[in-house]
C-alpha positions as CSV (number, residue, x, y, z in Angstrom):
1,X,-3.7,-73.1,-28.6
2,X,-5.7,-76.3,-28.2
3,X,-5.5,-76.1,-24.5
4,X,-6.7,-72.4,-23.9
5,X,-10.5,-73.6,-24.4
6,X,-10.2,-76.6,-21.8
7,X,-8.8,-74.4,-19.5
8,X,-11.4,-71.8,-19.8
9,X,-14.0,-74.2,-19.8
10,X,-12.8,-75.9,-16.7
11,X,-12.2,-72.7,-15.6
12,X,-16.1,-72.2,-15.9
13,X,-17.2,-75.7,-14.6
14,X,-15.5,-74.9,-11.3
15,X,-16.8,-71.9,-10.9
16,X,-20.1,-73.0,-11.7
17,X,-19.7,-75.6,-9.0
18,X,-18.7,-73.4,-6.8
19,X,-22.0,-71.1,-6.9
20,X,-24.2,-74.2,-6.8
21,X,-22.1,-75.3,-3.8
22,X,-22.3,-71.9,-2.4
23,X,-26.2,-71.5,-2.9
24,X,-26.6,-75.3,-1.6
25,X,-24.5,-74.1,1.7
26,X,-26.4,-71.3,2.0
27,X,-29.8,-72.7,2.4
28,X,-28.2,-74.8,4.5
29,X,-26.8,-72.3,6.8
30,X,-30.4,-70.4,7.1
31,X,-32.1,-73.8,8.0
32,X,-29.8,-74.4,10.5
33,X,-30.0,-70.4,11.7
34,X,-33.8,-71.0,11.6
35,X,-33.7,-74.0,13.9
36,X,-31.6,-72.8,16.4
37,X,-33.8,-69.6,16.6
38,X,-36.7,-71.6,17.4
39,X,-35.0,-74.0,20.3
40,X,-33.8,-70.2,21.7
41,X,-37.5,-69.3,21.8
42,X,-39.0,-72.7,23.0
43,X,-36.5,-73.1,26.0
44,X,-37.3,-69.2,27.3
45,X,-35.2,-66.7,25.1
46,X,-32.8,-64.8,27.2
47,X,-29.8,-63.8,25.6
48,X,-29.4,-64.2,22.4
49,X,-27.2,-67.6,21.7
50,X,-28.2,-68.3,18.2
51,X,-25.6,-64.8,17.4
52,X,-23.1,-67.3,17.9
53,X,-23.8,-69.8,15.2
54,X,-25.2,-66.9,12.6
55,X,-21.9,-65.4,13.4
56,X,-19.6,-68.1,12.9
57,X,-21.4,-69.5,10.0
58,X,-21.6,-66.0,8.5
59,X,-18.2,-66.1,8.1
60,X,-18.2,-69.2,5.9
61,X,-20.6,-67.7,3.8
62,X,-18.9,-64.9,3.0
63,X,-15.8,-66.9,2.1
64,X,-17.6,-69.1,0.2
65,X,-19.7,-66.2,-1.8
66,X,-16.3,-64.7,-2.5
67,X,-15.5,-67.8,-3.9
68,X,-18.1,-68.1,-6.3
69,X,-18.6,-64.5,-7.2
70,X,-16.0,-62.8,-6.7
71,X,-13.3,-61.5,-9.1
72,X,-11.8,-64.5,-10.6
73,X,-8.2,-65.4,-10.3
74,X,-6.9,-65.3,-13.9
75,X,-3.1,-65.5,-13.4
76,X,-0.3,-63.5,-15.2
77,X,-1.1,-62.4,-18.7
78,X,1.4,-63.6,-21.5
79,X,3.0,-60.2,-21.5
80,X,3.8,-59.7,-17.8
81,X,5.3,-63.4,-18.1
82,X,7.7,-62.3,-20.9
83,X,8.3,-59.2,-19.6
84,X,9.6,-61.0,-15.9
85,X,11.3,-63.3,-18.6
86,X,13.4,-61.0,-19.7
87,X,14.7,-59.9,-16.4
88,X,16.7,-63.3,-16.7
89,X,17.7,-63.0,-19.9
90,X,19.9,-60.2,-18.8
């Protein structure tokens, strides 16, 4: 029973880690959205390039938020692991 609170405390740290990660990322990917805005609107605008990387690095976000918030991956309980258990017993 020892090992149950180190695992749901690493459990935490990661997650943790990967919020920090995801917010660091994030502010990141807006910087870099910003940026490329501006070199659109210095060199003459026309069509809209910067779509491109808000697009493709909107992906990663949203895998990365997922990550971080979404619903955590917990495993099998102790009772749906005996209960498969006992489908080799037989």
């Amino acid at each position: 029973m020892a090992e149950q609170p180190d695992k749901a405390h690493q459990a935490a740290a990661e997650r943790l880690n990967s919020q920090r990660a995801f917010w660091r990322a994030l502010g990141g990917f807006v910087l870099i959205w910003i940026v490329c805005t501006i070199i659109w609107a210095i060199t003459g605008g026309g069509m809209f390039w910067p779509i491109w990387v808000i697009f493709g690095t909107g992906i990663a976000t949203l895998f990365m938020a997922w990550n971080a918030f979404g619903p955590r991956d917990t495993g099998p309980s102790q009772a749906q692991v005996d209960e498969e258990a006992k489908k080799f017993d037989n």
